[in-house]
VOBA-1610 file (N, C-alpha, C; in pm, whole numbers, padded with zeros to 5 digits, always signed):
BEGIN
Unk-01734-12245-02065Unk-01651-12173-02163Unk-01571-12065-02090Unk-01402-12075-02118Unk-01362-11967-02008Unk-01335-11814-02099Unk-01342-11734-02021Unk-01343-11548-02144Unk-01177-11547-02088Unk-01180-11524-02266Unk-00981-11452-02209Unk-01010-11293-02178Unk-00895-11235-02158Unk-00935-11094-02077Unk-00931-10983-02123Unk-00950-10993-02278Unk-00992-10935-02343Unk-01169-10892-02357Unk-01243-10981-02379Unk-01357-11031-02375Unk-01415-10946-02220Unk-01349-11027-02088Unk-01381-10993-01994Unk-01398-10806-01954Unk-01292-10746-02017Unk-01250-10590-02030Unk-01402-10573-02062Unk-01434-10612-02200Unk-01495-10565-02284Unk-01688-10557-02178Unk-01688-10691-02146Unk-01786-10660-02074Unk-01781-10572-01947Unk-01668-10580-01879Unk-01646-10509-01760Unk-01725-10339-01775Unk-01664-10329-01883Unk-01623-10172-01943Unk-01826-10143-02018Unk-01781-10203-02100Unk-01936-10149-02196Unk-02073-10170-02189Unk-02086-10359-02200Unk-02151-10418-02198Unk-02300-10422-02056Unk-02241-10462-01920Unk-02304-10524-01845Unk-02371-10352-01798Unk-02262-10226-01804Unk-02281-10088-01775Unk-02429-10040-01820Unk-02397-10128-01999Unk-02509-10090-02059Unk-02622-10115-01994Unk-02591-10311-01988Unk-02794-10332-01957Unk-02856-10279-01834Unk-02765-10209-01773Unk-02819-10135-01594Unk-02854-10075-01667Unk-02776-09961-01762Unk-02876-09826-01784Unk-02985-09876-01832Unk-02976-09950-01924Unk-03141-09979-01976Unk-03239-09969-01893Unk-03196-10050-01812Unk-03314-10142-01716Unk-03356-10025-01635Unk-03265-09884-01615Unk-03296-09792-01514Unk-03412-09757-01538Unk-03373-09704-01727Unk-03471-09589-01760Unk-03625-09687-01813Unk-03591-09799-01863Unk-03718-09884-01840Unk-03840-09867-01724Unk-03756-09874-01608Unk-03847-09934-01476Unk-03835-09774-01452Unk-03783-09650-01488Unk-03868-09528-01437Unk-03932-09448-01536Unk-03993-09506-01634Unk-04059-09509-01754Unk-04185-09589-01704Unk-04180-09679-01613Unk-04314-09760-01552Unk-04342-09862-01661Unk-04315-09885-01750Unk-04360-09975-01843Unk-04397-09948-01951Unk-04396-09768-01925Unk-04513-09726-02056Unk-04378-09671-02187Unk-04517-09707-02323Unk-04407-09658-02417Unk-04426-09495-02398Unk-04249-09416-02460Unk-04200-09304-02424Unk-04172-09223-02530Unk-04308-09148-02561Unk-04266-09064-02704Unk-04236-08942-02693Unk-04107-08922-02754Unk-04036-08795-02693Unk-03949-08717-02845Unk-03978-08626-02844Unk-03867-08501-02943Unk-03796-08443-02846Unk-03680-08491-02883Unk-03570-08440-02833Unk-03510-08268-02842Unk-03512-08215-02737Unk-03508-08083-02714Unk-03340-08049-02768Unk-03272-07912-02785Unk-03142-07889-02782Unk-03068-07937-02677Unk-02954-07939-02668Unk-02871-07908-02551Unk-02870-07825-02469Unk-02927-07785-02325Unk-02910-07634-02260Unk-02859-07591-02173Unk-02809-07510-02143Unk-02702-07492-01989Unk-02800-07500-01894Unk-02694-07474-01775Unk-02790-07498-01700Unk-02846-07385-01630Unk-02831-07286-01705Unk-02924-07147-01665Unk-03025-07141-01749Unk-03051-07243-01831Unk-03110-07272-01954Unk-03278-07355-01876Unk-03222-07447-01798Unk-03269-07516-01715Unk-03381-07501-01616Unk-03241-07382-01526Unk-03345-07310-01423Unk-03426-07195-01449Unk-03423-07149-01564Unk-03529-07048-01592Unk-03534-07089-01730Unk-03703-07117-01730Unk-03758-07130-01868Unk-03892-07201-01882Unk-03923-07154-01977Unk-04064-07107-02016Unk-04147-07213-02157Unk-04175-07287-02136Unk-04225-07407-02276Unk-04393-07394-02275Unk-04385-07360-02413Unk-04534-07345-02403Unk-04650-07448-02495Unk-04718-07520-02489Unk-04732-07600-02626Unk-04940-07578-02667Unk-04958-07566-02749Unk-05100-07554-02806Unk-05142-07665-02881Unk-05212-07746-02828Unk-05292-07875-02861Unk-05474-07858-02901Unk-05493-07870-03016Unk-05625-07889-03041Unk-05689-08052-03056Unk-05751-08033-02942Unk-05855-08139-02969Unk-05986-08140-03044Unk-06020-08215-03133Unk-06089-08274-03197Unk-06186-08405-03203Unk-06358-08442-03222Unk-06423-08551-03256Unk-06338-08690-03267Unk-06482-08802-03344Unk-06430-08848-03386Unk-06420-08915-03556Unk-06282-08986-03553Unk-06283-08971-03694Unk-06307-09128-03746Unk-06381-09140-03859Unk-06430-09277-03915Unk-06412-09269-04081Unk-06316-09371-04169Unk-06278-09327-04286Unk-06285-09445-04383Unk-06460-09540-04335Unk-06492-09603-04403Unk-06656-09600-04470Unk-06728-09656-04501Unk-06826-09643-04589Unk-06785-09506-04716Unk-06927-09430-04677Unk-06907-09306-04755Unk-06771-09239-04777Unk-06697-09199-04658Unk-06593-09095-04686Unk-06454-09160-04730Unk-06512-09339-04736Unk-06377-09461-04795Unk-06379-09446-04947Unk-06539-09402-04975Unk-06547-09373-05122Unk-06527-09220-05159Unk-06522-09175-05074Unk-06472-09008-05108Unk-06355-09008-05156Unk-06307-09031-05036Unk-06103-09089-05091Unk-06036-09159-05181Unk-06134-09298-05230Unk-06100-09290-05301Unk-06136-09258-05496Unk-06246-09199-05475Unk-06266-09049-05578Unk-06144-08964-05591Unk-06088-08906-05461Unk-06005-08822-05484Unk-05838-08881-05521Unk-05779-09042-05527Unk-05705-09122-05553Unk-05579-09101-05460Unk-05563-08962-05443Unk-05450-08938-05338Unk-05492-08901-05171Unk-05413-08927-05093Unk-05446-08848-04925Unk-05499-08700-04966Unk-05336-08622-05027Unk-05307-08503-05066Unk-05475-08432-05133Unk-05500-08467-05234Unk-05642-08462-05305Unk-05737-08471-05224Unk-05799-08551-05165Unk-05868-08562-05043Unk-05874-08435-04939Unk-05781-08453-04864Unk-05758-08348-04810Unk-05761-08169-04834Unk-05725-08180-04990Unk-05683-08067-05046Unk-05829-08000-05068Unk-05950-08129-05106Unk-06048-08103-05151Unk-06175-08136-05100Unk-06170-08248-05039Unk-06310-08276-04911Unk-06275-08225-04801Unk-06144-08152-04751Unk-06140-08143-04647Unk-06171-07987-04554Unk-06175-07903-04655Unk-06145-07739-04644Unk-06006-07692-04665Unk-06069-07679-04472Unk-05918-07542-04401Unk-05899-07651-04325Unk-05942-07764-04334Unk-05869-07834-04215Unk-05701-07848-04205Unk-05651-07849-04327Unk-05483-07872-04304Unk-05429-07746-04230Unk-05470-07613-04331Unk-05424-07509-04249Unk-05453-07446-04149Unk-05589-07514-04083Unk-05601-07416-03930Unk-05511-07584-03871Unk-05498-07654-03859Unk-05452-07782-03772Unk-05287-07717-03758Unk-05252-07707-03869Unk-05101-07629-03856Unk-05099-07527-03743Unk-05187-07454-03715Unk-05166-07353-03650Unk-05097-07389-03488Unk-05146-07535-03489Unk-05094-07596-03361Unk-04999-07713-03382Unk-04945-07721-03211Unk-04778-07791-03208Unk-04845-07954-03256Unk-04964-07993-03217Unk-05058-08093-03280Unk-05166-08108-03211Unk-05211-08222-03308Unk-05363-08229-03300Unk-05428-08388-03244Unk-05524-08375-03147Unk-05536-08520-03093Unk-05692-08528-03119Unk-05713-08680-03159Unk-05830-08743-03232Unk-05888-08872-03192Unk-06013-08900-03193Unk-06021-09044-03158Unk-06063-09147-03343Unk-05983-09162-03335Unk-05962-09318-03479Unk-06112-09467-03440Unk-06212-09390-03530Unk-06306-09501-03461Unk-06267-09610-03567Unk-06184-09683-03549Unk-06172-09814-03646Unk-06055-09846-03652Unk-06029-09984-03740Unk-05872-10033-03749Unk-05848-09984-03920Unk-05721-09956-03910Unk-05630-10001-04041Unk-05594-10084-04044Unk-05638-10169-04172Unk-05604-10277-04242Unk-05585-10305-04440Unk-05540-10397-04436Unk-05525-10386-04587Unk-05674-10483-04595Unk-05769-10515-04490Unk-05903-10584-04550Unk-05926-10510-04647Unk-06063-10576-04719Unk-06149-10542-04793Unk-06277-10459-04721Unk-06305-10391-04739Unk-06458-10296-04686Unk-06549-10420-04682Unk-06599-10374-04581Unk-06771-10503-04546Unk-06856-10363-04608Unk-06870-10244-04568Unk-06986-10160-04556Unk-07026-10168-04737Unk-06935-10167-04818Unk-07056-10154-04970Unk-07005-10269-05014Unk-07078-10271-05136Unk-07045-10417-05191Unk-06956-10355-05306Unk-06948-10470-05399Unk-06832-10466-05551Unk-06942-10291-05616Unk-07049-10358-05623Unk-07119-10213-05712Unk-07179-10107-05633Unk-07120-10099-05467Unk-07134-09944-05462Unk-07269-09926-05359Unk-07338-10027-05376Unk-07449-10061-05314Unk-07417-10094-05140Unk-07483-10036-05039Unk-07425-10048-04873Unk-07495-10201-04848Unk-07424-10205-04767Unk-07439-10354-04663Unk-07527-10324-04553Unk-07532-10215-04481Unk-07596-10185-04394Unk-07473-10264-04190Unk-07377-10289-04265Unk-07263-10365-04172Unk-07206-10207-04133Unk-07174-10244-03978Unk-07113-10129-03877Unk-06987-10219-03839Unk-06904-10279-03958Unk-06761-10341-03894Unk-06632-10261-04025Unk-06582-10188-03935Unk-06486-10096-04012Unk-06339-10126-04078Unk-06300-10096-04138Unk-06171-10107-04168Unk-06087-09983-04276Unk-06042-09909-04191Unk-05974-09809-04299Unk-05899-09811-04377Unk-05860-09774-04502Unk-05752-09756-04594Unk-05669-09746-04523Unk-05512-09811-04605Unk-05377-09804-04550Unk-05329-09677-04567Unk-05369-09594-04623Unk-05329-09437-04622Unk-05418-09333-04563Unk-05451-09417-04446Unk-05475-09336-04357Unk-05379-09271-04276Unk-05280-09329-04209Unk-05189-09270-04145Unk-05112-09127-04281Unk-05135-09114-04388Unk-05060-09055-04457Unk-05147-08893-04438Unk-05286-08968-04395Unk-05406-08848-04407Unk-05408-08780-04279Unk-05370-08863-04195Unk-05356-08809-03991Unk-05215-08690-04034Unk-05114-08721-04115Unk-04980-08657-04104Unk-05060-08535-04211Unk-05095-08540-04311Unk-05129-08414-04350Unk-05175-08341-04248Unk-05283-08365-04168Unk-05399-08301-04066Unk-05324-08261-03982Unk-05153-08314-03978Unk-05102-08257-03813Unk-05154-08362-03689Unk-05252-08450-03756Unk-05271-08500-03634Unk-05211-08626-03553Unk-05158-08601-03463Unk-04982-08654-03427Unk-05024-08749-03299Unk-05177-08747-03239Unk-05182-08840-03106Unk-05318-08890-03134Unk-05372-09011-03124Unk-05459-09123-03135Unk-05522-09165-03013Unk-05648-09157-03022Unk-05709-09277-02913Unk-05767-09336-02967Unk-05721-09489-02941Unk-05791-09601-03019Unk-05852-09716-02922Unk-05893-09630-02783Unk-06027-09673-02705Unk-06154-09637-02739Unk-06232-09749-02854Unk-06344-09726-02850Unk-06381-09867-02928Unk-06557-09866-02992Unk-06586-09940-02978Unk-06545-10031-03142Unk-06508-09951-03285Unk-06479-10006-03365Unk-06357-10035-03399Unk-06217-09984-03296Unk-06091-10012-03285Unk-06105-10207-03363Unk-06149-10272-03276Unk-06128-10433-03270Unk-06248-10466-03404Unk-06283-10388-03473Unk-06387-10454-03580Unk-06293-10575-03679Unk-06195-10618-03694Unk-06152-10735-03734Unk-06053-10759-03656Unk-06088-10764-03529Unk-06076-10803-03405Unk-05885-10776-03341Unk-05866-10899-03301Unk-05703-10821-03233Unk-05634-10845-03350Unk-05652-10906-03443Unk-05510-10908-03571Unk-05549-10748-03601Unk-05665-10696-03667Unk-05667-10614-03738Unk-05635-10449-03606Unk-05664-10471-03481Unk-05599-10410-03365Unk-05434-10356-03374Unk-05329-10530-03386Unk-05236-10476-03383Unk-05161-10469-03537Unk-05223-10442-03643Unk-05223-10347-03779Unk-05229-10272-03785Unk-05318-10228-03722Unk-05348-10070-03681Unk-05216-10015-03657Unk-05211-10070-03489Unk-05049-09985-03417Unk-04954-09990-03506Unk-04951-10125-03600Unk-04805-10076-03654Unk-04843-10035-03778Unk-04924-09983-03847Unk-04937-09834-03906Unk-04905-09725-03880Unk-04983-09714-03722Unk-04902-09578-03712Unk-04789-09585-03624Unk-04779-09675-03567Unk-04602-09672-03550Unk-04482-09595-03635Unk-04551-09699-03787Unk-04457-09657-03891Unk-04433-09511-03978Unk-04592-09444-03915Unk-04617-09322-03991Unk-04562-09167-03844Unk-04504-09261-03751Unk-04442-09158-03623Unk-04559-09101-03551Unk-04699-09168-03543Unk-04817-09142-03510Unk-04841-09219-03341Unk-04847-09124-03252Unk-04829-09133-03168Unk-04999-09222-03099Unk-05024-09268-03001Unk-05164-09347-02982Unk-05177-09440-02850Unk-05239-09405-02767Unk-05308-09464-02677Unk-05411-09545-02686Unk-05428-09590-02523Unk-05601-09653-02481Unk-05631-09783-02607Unk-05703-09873-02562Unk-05744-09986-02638Unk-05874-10028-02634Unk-05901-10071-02724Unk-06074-10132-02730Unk-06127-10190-02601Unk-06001-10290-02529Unk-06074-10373-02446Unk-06060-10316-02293Unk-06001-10200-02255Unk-05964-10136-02170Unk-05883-10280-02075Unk-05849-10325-02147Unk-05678-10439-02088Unk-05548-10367-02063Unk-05548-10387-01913Unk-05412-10357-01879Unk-05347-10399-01862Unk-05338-10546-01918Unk-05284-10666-01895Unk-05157-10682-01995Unk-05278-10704-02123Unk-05233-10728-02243Unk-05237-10602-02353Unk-05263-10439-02331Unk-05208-10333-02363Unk-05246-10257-02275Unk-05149-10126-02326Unk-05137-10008-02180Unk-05285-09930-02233Unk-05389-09906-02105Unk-05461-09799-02133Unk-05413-09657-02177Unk-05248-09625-02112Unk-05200-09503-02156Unk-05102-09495-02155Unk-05007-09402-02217Unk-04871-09367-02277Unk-04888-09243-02285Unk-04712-09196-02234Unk-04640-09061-02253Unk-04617-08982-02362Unk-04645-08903-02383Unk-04608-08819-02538Unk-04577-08670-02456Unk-04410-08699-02540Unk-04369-08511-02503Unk-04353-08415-02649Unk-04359-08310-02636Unk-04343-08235-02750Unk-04299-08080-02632Unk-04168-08041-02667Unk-04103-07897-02639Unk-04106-07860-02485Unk-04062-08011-02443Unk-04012-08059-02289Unk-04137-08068-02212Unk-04250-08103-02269Unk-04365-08053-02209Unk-04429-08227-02236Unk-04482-08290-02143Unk-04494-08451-02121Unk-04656-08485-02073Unk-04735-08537-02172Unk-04882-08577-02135Unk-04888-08732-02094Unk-04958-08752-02021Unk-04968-08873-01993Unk-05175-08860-02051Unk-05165-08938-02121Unk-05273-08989-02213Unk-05329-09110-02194Unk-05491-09073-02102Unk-05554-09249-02096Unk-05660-09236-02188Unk-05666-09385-02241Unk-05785-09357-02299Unk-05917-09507-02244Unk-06039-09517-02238Unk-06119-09533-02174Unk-06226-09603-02281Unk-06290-09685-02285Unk-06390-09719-02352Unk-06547-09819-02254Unk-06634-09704-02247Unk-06749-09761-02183Unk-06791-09882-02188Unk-06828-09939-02332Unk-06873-10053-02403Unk-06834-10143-02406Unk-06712-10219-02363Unk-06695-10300-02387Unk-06683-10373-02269Unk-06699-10544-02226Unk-06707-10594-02125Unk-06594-10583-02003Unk-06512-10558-02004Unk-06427-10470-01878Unk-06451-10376-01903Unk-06555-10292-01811Unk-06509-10108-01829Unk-06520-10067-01660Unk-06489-10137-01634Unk-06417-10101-01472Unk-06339-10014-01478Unk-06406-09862-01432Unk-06315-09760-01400Unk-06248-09742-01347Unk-06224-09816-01222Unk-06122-09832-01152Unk-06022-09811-01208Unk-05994-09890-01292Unk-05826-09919-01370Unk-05787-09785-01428Unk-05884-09652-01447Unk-05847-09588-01522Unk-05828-09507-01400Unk-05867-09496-01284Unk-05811-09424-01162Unk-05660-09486-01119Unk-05661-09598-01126Unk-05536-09665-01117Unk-05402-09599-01180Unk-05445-09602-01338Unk-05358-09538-01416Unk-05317-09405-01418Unk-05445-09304-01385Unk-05384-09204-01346Unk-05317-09173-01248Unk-05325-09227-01141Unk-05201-09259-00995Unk-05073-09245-01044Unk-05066-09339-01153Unk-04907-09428-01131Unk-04889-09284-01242Unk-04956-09194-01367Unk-04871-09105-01407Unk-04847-09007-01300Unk-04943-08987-01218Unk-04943-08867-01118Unk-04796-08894-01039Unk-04761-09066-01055Unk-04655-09063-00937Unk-04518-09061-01049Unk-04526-09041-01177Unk-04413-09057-01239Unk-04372-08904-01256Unk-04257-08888-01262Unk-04188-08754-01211Unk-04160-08685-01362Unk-04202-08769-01499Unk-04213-08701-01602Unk-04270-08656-01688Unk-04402-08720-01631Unk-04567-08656-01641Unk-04586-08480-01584Unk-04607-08416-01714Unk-04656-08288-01647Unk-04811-08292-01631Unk-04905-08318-01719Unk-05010-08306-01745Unk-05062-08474-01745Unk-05228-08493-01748Unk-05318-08600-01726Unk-05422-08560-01780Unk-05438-08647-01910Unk-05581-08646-02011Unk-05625-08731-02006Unk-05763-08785-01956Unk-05829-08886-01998Unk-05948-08837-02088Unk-05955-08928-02205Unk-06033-08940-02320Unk-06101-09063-02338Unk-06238-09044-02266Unk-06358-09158-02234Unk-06395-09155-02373Unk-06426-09282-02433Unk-06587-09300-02546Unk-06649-09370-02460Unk-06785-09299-02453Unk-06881-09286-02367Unk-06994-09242-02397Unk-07134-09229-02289Unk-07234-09166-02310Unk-07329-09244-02394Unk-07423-09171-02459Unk-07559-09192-02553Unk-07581-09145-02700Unk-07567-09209-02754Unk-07521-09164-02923Unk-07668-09090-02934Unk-07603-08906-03009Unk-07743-08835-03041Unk-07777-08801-02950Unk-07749-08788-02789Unk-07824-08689-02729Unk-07698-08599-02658Unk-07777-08518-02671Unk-07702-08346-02656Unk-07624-08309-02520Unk-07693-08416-02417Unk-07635-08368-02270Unk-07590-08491-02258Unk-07530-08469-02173Unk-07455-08584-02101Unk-07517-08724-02018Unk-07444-08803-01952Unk-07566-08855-01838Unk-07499-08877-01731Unk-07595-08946-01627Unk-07534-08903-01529Unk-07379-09015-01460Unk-07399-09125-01529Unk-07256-09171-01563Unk-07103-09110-01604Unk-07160-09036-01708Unk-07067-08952-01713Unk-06999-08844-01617Unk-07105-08788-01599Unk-07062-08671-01483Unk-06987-08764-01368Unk-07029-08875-01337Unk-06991-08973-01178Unk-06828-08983-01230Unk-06836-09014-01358Unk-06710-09098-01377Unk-06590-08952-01418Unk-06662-08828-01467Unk-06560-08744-01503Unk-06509-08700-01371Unk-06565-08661-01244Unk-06558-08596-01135Unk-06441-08697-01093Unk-06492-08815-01101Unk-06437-08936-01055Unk-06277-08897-01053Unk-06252-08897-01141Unk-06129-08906-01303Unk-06007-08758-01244Unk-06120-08674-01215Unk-06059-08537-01144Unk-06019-08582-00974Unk-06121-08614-00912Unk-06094-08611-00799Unk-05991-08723-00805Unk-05902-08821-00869Unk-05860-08925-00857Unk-05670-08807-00910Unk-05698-08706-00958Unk-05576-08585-01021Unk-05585-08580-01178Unk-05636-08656-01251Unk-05681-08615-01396Unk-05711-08486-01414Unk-05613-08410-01524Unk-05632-08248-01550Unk-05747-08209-01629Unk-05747-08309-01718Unk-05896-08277-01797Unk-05912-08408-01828Unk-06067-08386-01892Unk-06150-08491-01929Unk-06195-08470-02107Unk-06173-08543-02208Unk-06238-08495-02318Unk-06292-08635-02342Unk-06424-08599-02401Unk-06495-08729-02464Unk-06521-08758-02617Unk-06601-08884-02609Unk-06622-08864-02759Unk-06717-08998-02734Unk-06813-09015-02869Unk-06932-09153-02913Unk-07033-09159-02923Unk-07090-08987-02854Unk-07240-08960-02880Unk-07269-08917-03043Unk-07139-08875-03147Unk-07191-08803-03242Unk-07244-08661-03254Unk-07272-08620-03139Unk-07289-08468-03122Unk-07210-08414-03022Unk-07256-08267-03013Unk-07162-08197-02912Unk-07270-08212-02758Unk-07184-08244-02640Unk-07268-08230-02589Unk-07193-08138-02468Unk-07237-08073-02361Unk-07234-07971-02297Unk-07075-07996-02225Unk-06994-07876-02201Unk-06893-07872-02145Unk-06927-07806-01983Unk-06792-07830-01916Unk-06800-07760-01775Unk-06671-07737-01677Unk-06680-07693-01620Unk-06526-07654-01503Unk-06526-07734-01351Unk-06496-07817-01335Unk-06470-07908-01201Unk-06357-07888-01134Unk-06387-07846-01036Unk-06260-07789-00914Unk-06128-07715-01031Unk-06167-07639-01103Unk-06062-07560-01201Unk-06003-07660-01347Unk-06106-07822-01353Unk-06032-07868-01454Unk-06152-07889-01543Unk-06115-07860-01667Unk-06170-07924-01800Unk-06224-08044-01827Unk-06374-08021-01826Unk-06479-08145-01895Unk-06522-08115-01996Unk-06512-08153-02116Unk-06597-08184-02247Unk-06648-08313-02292Unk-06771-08332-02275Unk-06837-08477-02206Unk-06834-08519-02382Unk-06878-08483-02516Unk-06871-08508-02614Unk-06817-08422-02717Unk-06718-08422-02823Unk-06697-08287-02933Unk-06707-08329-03034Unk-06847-08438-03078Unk-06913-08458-03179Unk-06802-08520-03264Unk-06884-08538-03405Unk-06812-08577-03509Unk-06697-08499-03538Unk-06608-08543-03633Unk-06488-08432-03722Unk-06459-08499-03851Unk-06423-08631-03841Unk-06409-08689-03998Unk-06569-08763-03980Unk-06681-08785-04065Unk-06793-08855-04052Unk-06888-08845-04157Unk-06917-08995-04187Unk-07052-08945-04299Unk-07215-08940-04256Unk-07222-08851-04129Unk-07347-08873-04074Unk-07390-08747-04125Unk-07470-08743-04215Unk-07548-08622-04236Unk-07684-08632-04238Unk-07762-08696-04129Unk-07901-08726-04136Unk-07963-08628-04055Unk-07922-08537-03980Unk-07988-08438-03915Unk-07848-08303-03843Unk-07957-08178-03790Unk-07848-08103-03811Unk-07702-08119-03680Unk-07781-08183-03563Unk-07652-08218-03450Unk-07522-08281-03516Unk-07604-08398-03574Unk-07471-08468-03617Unk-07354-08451-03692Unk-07413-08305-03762Unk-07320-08199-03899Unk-07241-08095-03835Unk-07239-08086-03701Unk-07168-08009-03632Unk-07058-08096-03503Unk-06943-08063-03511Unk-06833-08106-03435Unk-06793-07978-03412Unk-06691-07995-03301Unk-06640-07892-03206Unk-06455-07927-03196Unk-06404-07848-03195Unk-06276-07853-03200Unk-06218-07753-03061Unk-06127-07809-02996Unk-06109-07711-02840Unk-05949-07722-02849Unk-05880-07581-02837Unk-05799-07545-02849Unk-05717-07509-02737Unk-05632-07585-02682Unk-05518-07535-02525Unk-05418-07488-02496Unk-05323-07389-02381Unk-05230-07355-02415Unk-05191-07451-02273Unk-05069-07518-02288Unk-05043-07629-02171Unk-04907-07490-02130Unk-04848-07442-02038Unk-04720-07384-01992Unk-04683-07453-01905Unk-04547-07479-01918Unk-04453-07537-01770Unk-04339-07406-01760Unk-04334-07364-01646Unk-04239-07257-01587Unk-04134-07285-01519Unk-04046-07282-01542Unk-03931-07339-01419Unk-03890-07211-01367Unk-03819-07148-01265Unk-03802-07037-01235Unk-03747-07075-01072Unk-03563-07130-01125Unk-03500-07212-01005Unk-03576-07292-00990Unk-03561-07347-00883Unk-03599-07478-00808Unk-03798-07481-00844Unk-03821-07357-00854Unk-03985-07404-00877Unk-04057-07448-01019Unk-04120-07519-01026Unk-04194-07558-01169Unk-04327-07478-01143Unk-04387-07416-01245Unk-04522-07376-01223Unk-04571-07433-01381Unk-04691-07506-01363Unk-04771-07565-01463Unk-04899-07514-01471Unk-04964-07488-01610Unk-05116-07387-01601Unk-05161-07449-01762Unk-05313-07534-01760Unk-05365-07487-01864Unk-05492-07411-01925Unk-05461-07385-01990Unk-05542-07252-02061Unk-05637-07280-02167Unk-05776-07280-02142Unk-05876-07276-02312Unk-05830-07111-02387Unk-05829-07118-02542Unk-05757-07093-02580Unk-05890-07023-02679Unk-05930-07127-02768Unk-06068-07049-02826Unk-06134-07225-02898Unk-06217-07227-02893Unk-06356-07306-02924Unk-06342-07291-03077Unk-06318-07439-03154Unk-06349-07383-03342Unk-06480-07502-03380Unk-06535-07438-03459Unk-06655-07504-03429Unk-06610-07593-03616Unk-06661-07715-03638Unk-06656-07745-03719Unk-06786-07838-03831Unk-06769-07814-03947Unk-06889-07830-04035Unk-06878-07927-04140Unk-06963-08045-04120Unk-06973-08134-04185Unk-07095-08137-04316Unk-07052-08172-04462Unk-07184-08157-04551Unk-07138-08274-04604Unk-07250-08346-04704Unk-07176-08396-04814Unk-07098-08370-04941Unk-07048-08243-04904Unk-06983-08181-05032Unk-06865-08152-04973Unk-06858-08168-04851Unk-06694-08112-04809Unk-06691-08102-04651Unk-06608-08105-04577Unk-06608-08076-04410Unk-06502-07919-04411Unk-06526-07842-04305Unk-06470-07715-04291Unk-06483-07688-04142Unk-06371-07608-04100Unk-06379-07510-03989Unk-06464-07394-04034Unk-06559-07318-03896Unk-06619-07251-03953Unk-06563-07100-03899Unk-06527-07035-03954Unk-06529-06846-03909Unk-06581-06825-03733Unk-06479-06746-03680Unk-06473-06761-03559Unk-06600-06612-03539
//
């Protein structure tokens, strides 16, 4: 087919220009998806001096089937729910630029396995959350997901990639995967908020690949990407119910650091279990429950919430990066309601 030279202009000019750029920012993006709020326009004195500061609370993990599937829907709305099983959680979560969580389960439009038609439990540990869940993460502020763990895949990879495009659709940002596949999904992805760029892995012990390796791997390739400021890895891990750590953990958090990982936060024991400082970086081996209907003893009624100040400095040609614990909120689970508790 021959192009008259009109046609030809057209690609000369727009077209072929385009798919380079694509392909640039693709392949220095590494592969990973790129979640970004777009900053103003700034000069470029704007540039070389300046100061971005961002405050991230981390949080447990959250599970929003059996009991608290029937809480919700008692209360018929997110809004209600929230307004009313939840406390102060909406308004201390505001207090920060957002809030990151681990999602133990899929969204799906299934049907619940855990009770039956009359209310009565199954005694089944295969999850599936209400579709207004993502509506309940956006009340909470809570804007980043790890959905490495072990009930992500409970109606397996369909109900997996339902999930993502839930919160795709709800602007809910989310890492790490059940099967720790780096094949067939990314253990981690970029999220910026106020020019300030995390690279987010997430990690799951349990399941038959948990070759850490890959998660040293991954932190490499953010360490080598030039738009990574910061490196979180968020293991589910450990011994459900006990208070300290083990010694897996410790091998694999040190690991994780010595490999350039800035911090380490965990989650899967259900309780809190002991924090610590490794060559100047942040370990929190478990921070217990936060959404949960475990109220069978008093560990499990207590979750921990950890609060950061991330700074990037530019000042000319130099960048200076620092993060900061900020303050510890301790949080309280009953069957009558969940709350932050008084500092």
């Amino acid at each position: 087919m021959k192009l008259n030279t009109f046609t030809k202009v057209i690609l000369t000019l727009f077209v072929i220009p385009g798919l380079f750029v694509a392909y640039y920012f693709i392949d220095k993006n590494y592969g990973y998806r790129y979640y970004e709020n777009i900053p103003e326009i700034e000069t470029e004195k704007d540039v070389k001096n300046k100061k971005n500061e961002l405050s991230i609370l981390f949080v447990g993990d959250i599970m929003l089937d059996r009991n608290i599937r029937k809480i919700i829907n008692e209360h018929e709305t997110p809004k209600n729910f929230v307004s009313n099983f939840l406390g102060n959680f909406k308004e201390e979560n505001a207090r920060y630029d957002y809030v990151v969580a681990n999602l133990e389960g899929p969204i799906t439009e299934n049907k619940t396995k855990t009770y039956r038609d009359d209310g009565s439990y199954t005694g089944l540990l295969h999850f599936t959350f209400p579709t207004s869940t993502p509506e309940i993460l956006n009340i909470l502020n809570i804007k980043t997901i790890s959905l490495a763990n072990n009930h992500t895949d409970n109606f397996y990879n369909k109900g997996f990639q339902e999930t993502k495009a839930y919160l795709d659709d709800a602007k809910i940002f989310y890492f790490g995967n059940p099967y720790n596949d780096r094949e067939m999904e990314s253990l981690g992805d970029i999220f910026c908020e106020k020019d300030i760029c995390i690279g987010y892995i997430g990690y799951h012990e349990f399941t038959r690949d948990n070759d850490s390796e890959r998660i040293e791997m991954e932190i490499q390739k953010f360490k080598a990407n030039e738009k990574v400021d910061f490196v979180i890895v968020m293991p589910h891990w450990g011994t459900e119910y006990k208070t300290t750590s083990t010694e897996n953990q410790k091998y694999l958090a040190y690991k994780w650091i010595d490999a350039g990982a800035d911090m380490v936060i965990g989650g899967h024991p259900h309780v809190i279990e002991e924090s610590e400082i490794y060559k100047d970086k942040y370990i929190y081996y478990s921070l217990g429950n936060y959404i949960f209907d475990q109220w069978f003893e008093e560990d499990v009624k207590n979750g921990l919430g950890v609060n950061f100040k991330f700074t990037k400095e530019v000042i000319g040609e130099e960048v200076l990066k620092n993060i900061e614990l900020i303050k510890e909120v301790k949080v309280r689970s009953e069957k009558t309601g969940l709350k932050y508790l008084s500092e």
